[in-house]
Backbone atoms as SQL, in Angstrom:
CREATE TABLE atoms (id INTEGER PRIMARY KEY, chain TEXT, resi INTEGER, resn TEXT, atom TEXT, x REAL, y REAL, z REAL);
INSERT INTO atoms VALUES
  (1, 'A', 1, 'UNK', 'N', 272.671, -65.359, -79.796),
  (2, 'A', 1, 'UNK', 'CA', 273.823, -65.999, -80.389),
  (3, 'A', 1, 'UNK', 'C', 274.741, -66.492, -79.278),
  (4, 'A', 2, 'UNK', 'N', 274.979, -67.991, -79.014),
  (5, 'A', 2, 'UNK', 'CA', 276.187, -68.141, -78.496),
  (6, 'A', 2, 'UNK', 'C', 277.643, -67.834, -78.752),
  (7, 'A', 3, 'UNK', 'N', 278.264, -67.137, -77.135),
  (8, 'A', 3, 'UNK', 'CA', 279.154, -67.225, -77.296),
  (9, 'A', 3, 'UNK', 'C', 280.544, -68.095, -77.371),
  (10, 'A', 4, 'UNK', 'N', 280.971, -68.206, -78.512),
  (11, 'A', 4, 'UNK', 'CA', 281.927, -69.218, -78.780),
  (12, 'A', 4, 'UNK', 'C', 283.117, -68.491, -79.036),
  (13, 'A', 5, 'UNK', 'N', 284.543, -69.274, -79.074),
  (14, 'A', 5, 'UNK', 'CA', 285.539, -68.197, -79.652),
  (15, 'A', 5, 'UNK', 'C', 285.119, -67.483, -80.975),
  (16, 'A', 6, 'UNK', 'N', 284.690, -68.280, -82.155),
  (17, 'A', 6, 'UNK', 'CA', 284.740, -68.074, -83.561),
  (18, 'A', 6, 'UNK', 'C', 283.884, -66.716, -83.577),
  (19, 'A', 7, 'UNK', 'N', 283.233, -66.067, -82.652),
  (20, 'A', 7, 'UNK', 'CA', 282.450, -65.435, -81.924),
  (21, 'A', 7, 'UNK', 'C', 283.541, -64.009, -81.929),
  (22, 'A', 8, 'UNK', 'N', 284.290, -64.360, -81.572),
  (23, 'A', 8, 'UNK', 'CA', 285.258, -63.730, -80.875),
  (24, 'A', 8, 'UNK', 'C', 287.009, -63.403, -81.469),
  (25, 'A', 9, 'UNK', 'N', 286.847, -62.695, -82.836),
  (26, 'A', 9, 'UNK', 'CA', 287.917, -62.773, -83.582),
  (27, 'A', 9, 'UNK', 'C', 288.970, -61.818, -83.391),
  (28, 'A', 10, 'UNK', 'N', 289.791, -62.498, -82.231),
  (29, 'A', 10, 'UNK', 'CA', 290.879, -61.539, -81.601),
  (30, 'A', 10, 'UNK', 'C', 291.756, -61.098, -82.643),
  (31, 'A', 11, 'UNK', 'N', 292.200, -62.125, -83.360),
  (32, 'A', 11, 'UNK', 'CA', 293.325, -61.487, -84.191),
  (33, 'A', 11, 'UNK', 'C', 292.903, -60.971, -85.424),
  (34, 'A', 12, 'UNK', 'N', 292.031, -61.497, -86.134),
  (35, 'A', 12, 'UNK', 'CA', 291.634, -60.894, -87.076),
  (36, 'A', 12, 'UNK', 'C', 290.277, -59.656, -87.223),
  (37, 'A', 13, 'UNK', 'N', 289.884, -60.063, -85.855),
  (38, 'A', 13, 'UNK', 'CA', 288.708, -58.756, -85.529),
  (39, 'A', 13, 'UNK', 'C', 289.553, -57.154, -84.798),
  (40, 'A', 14, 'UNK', 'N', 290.544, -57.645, -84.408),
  (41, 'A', 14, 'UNK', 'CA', 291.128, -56.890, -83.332),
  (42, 'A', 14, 'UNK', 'C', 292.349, -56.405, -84.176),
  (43, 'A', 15, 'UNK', 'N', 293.605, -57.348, -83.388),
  (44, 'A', 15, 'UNK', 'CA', 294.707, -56.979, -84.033),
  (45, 'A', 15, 'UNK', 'C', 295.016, -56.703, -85.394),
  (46, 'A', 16, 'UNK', 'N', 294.070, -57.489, -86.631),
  (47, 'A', 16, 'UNK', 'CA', 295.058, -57.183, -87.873),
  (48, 'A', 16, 'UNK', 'C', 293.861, -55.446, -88.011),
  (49, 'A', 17, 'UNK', 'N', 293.279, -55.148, -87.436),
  (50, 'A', 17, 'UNK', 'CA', 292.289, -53.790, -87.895),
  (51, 'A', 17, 'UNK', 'C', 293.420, -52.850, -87.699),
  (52, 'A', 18, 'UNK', 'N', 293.836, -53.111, -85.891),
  (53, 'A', 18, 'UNK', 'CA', 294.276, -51.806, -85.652),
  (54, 'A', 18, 'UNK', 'C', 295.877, -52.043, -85.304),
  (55, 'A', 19, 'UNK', 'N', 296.597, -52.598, -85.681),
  (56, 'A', 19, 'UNK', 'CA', 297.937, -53.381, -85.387),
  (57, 'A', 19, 'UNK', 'C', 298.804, -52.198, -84.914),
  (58, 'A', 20, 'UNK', 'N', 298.690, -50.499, -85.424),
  (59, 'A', 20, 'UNK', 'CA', 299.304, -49.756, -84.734),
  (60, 'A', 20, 'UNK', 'C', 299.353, -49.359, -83.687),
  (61, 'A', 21, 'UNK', 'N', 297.235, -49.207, -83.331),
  (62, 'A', 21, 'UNK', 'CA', 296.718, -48.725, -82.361),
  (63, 'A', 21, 'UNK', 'C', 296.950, -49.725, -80.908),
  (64, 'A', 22, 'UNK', 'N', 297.272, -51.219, -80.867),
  (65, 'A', 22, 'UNK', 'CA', 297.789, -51.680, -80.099),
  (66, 'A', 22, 'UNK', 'C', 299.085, -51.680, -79.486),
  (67, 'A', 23, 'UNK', 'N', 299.551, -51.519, -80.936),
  (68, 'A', 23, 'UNK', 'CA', 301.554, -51.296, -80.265),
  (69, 'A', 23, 'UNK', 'C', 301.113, -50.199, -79.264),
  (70, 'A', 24, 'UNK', 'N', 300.392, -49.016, -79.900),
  (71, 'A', 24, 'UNK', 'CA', 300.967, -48.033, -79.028),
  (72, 'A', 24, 'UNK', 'C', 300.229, -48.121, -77.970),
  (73, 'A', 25, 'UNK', 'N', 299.100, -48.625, -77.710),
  (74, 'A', 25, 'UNK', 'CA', 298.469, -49.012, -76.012),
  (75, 'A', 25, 'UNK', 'C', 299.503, -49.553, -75.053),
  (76, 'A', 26, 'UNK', 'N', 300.136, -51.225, -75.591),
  (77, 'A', 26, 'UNK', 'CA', 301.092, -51.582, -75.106),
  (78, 'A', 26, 'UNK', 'C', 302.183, -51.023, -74.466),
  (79, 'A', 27, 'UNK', 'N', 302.555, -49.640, -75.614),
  (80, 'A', 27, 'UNK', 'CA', 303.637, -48.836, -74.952),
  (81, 'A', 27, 'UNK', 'C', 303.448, -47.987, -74.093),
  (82, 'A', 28, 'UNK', 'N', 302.007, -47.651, -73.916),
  (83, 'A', 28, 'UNK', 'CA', 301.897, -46.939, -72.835),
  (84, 'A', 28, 'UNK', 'C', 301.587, -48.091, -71.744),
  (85, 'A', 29, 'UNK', 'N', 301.409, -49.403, -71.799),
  (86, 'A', 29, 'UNK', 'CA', 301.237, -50.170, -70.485),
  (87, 'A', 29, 'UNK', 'C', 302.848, -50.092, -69.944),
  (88, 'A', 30, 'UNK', 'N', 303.618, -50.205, -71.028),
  (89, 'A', 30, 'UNK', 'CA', 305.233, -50.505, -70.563),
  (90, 'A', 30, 'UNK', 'C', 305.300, -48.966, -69.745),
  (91, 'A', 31, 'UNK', 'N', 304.509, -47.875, -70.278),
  (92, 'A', 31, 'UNK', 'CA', 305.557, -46.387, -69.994),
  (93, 'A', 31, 'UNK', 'C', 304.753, -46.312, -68.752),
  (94, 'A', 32, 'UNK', 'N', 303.689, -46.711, -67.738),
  (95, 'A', 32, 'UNK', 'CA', 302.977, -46.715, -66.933),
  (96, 'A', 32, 'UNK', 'C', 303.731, -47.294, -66.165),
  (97, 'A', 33, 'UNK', 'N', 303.864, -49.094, -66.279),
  (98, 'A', 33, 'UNK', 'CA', 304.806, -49.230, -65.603),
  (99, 'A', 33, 'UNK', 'C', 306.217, -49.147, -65.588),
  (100, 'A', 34, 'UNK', 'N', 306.760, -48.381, -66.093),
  (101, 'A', 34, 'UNK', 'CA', 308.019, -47.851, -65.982),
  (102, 'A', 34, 'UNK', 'C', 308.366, -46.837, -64.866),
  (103, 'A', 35, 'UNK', 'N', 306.955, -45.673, -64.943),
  (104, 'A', 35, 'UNK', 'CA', 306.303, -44.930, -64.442),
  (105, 'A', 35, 'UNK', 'C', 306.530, -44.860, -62.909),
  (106, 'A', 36, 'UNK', 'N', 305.666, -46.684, -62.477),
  (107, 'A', 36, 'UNK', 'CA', 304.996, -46.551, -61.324),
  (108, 'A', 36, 'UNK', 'C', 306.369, -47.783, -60.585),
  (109, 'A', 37, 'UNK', 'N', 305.999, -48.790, -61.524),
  (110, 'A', 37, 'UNK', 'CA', 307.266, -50.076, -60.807),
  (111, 'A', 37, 'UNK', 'C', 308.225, -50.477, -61.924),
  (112, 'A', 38, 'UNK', 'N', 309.449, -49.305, -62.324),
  (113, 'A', 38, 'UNK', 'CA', 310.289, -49.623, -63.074),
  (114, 'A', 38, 'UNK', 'C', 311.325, -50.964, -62.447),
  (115, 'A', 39, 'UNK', 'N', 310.726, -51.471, -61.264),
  (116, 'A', 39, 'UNK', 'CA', 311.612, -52.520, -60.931),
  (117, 'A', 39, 'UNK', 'C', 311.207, -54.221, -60.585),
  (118, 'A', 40, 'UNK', 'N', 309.894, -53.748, -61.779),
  (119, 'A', 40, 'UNK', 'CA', 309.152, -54.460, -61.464),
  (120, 'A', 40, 'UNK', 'C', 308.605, -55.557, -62.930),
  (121, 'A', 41, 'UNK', 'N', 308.600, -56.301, -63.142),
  (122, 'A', 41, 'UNK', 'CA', 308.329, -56.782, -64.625),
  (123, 'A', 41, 'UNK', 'C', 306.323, -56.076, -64.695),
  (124, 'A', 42, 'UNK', 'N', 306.380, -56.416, -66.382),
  (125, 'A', 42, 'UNK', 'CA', 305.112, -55.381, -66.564),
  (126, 'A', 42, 'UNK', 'C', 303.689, -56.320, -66.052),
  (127, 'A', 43, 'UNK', 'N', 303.133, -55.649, -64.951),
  (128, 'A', 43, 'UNK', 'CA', 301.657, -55.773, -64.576),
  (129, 'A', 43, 'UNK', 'C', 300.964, -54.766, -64.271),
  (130, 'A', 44, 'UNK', 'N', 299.347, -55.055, -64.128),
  (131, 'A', 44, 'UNK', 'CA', 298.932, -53.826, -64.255),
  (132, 'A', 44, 'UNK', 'C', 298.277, -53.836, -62.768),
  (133, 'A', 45, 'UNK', 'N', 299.072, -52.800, -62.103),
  (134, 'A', 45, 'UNK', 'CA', 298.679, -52.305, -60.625),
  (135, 'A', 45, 'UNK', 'C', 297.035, -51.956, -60.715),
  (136, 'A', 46, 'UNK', 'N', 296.391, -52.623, -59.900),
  (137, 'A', 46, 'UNK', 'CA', 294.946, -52.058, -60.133),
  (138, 'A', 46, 'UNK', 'C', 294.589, -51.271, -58.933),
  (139, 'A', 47, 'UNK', 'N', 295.552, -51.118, -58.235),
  (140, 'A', 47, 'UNK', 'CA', 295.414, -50.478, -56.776),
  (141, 'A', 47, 'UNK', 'C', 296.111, -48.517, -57.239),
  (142, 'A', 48, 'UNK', 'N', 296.892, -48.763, -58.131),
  (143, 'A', 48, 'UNK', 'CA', 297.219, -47.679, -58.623),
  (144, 'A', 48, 'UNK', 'C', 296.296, -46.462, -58.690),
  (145, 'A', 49, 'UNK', 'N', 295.267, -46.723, -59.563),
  (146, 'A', 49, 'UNK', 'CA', 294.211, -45.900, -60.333),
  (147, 'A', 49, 'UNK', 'C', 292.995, -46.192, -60.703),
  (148, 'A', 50, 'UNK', 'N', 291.702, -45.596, -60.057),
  (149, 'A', 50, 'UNK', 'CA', 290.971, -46.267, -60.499),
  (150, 'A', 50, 'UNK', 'C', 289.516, -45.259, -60.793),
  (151, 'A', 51, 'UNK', 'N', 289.931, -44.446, -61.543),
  (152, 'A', 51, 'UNK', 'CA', 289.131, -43.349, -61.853),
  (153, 'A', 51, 'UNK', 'C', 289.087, -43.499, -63.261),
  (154, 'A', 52, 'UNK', 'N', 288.743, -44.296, -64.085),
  (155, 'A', 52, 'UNK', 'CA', 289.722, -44.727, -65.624),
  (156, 'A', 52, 'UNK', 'C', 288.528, -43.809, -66.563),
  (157, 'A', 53, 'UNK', 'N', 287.222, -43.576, -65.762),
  (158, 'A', 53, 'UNK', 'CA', 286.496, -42.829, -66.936),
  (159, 'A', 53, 'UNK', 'C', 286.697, -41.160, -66.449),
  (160, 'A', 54, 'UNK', 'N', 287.115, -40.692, -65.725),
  (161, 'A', 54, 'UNK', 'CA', 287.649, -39.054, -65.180),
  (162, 'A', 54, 'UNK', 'C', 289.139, -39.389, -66.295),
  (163, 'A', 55, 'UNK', 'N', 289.876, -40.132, -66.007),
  (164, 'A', 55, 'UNK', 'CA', 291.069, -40.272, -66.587),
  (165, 'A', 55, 'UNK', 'C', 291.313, -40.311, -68.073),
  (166, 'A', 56, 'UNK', 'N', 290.342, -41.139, -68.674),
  (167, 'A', 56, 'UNK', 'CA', 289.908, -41.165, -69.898),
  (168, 'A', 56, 'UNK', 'C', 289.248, -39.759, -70.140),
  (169, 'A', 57, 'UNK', 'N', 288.711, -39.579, -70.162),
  (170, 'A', 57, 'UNK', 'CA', 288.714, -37.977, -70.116),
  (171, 'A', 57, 'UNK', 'C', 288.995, -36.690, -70.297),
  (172, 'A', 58, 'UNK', 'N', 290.030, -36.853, -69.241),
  (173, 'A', 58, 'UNK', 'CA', 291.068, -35.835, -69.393),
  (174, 'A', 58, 'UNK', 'C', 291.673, -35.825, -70.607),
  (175, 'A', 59, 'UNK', 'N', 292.453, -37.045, -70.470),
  (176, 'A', 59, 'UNK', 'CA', 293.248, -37.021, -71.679),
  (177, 'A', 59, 'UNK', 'C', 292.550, -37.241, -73.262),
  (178, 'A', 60, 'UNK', 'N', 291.508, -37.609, -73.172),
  (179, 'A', 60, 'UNK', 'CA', 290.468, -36.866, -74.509),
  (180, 'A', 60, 'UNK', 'C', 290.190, -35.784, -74.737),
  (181, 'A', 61, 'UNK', 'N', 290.361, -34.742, -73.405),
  (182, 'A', 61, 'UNK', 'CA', 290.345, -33.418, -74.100),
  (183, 'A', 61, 'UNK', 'C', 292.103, -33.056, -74.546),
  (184, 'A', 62, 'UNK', 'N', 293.047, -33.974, -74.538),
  (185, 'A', 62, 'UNK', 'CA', 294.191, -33.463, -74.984),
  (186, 'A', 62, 'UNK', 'C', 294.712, -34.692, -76.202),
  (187, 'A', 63, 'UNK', 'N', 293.465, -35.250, -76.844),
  (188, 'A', 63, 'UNK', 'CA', 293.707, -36.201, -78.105),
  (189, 'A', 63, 'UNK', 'C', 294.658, -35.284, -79.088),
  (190, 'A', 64, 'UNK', 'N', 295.281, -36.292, -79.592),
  (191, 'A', 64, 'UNK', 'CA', 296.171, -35.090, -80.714),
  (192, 'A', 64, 'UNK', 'C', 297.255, -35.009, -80.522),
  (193, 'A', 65, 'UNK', 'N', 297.513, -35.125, -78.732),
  (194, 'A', 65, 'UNK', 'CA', 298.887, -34.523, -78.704),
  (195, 'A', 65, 'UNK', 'C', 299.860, -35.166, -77.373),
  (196, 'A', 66, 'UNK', 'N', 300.438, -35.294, -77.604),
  (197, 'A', 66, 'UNK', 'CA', 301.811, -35.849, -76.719),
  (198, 'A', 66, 'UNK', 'C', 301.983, -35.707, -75.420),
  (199, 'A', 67, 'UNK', 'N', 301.826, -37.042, -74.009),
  (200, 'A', 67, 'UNK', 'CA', 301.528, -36.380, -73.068),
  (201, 'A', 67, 'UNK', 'C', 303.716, -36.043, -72.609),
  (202, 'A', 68, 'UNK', 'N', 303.579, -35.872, -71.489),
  (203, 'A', 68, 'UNK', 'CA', 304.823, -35.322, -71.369),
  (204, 'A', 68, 'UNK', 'C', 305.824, -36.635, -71.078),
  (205, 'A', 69, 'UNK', 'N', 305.412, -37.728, -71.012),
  (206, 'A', 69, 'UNK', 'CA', 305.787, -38.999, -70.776),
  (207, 'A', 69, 'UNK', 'C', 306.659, -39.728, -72.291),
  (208, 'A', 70, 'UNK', 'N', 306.174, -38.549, -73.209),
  (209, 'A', 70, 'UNK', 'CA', 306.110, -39.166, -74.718),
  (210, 'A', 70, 'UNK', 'C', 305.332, -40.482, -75.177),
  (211, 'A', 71, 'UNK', 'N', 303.977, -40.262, -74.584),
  (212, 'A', 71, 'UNK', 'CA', 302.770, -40.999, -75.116),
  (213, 'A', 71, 'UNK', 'C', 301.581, -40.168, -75.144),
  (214, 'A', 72, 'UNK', 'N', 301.181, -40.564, -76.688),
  (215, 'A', 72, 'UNK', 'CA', 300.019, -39.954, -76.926),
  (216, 'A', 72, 'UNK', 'C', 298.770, -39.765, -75.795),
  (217, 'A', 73, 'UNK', 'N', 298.204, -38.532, -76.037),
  (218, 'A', 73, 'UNK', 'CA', 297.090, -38.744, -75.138),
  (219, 'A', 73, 'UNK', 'C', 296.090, -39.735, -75.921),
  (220, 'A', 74, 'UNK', 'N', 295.927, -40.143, -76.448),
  (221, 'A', 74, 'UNK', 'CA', 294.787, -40.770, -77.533),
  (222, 'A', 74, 'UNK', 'C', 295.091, -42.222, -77.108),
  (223, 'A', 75, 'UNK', 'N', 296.468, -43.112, -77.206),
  (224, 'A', 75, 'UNK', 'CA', 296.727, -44.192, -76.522),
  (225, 'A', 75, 'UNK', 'C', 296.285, -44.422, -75.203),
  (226, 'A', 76, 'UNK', 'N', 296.566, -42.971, -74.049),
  (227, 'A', 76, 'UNK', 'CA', 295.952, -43.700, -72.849),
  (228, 'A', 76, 'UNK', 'C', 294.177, -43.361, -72.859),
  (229, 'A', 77, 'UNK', 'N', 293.863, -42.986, -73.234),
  (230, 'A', 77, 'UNK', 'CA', 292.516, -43.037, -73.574),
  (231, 'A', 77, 'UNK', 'C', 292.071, -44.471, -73.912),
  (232, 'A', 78, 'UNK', 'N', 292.372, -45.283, -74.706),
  (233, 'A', 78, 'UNK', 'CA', 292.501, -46.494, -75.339),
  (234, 'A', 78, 'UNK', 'C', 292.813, -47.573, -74.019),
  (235, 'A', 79, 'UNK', 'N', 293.734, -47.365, -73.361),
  (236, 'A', 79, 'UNK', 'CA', 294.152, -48.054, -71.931),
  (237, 'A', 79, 'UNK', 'C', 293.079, -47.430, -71.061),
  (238, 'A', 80, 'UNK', 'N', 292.902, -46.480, -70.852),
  (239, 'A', 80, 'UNK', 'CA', 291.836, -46.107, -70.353),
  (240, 'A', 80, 'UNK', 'C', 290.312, -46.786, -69.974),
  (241, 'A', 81, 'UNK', 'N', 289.719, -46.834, -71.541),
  (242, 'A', 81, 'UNK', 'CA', 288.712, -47.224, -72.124),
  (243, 'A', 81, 'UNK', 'C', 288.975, -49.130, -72.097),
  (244, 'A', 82, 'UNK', 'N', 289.956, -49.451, -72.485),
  (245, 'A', 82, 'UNK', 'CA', 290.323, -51.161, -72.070),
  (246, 'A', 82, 'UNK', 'C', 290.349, -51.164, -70.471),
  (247, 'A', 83, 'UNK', 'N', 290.328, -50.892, -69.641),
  (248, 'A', 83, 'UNK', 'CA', 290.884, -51.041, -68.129),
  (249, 'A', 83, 'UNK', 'C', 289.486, -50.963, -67.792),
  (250, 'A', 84, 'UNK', 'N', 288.790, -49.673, -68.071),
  (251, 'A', 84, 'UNK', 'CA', 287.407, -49.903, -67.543),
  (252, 'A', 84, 'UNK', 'C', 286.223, -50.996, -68.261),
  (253, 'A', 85, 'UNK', 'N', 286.234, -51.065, -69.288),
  (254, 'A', 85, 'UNK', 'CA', 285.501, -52.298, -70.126),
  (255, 'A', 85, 'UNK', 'C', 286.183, -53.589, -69.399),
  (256, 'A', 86, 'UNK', 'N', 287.259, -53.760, -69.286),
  (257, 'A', 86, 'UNK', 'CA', 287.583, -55.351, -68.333),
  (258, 'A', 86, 'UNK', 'C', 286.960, -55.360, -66.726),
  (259, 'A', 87, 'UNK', 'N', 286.975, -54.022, -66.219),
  (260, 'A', 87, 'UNK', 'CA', 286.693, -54.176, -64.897),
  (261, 'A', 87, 'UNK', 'C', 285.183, -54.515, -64.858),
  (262, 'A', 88, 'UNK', 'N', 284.189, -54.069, -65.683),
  (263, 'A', 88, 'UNK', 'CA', 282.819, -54.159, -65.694),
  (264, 'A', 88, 'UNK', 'C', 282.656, -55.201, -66.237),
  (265, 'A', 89, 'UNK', 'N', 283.191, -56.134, -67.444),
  (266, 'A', 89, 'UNK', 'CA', 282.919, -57.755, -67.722),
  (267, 'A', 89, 'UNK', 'C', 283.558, -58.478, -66.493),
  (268, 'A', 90, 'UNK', 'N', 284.523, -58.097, -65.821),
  (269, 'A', 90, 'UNK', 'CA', 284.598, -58.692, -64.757),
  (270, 'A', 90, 'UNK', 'C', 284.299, -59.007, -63.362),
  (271, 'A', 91, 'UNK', 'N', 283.039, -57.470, -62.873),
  (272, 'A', 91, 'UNK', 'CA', 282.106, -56.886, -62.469),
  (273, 'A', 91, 'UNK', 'C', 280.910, -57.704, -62.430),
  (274, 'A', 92, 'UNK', 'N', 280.270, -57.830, -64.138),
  (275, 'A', 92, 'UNK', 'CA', 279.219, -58.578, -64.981),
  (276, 'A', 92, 'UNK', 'C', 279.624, -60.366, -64.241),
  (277, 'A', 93, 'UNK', 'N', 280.534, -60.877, -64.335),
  (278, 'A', 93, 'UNK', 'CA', 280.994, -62.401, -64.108),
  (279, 'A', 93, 'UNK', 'C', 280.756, -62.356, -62.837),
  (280, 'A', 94, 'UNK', 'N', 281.302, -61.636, -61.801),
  (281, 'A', 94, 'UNK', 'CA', 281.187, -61.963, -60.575),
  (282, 'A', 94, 'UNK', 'C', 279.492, -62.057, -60.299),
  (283, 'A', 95, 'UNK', 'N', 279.011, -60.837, -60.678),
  (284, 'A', 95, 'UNK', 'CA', 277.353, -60.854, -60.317),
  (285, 'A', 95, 'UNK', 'C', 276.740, -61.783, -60.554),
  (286, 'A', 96, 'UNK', 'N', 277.293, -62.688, -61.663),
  (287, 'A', 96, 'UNK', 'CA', 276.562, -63.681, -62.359),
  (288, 'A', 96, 'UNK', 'C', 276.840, -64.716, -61.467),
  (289, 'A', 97, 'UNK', 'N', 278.034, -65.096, -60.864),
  (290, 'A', 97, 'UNK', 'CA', 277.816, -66.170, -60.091),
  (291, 'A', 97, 'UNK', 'C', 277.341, -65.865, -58.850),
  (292, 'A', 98, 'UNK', 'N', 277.479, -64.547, -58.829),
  (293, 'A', 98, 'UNK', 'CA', 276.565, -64.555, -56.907),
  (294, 'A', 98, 'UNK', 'C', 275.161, -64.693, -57.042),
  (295, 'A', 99, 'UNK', 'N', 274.943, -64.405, -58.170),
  (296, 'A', 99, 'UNK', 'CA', 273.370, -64.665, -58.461),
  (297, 'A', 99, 'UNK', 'C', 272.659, -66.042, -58.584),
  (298, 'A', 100, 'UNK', 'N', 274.041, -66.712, -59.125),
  (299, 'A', 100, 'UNK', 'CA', 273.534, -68.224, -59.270),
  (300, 'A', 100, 'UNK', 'C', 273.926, -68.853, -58.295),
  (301, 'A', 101, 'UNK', 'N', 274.745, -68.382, -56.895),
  (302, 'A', 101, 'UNK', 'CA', 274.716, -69.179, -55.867),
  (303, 'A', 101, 'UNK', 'C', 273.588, -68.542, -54.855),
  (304, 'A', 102, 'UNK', 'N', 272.873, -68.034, -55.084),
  (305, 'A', 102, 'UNK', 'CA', 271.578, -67.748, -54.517),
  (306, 'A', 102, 'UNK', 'C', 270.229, -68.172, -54.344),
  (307, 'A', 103, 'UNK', 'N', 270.830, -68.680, -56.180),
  (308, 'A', 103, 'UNK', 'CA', 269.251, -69.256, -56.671),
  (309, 'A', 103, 'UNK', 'C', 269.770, -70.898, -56.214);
């Protein structure tokens, strides 16, 4: 199957499913960087952390419950699990063109 957007139903595959479960990812991107560069508008330091499946992890064995930041552990799990899935499609892209400037 090609991939096309229609392929690819962000808002209605994504956002209208889980519309809570994003706020609260988001708020933990804001409480991260609040965290790390409260003086800083919100990006995501990739130099910060980069253990995201140990990290994910952890805080799956503490799903349920509130980290001390006042964000769920279950949200950064979710940031977690998004941070490492982008780094490996973005991983996947690079390989793909070093491969095709080879051939």
């Amino acid at each position: 199957m090609p991939s096309t957007r229609k392929h690819k139903p962000v808002f209605s595959g994504v956002l209208k499913y889980f519309p809570d479960a994003i706020m609260e990812v988001a708020r933990c991107s804001w409480a991260g960087n609040q965290q790390h560069h409260p003086d800083k508008p919100l990006f995501w330091d990739r130099d910060k952390s980069n253990d995201h499946l140990d990290a994910l992890a952890r805080h799956l064995i503490q799903a349920g419950e509130i980290d001390d930041d006042g964000v769920r552990h279950s949200a950064k799990v979710a940031w977690r699990a998004l941070a490492n899935l982008q780094l490996e499609l973005e991983k996947a892209e690079q390989d793909a063109i070093t491969k095709t400037k080879r051939n």
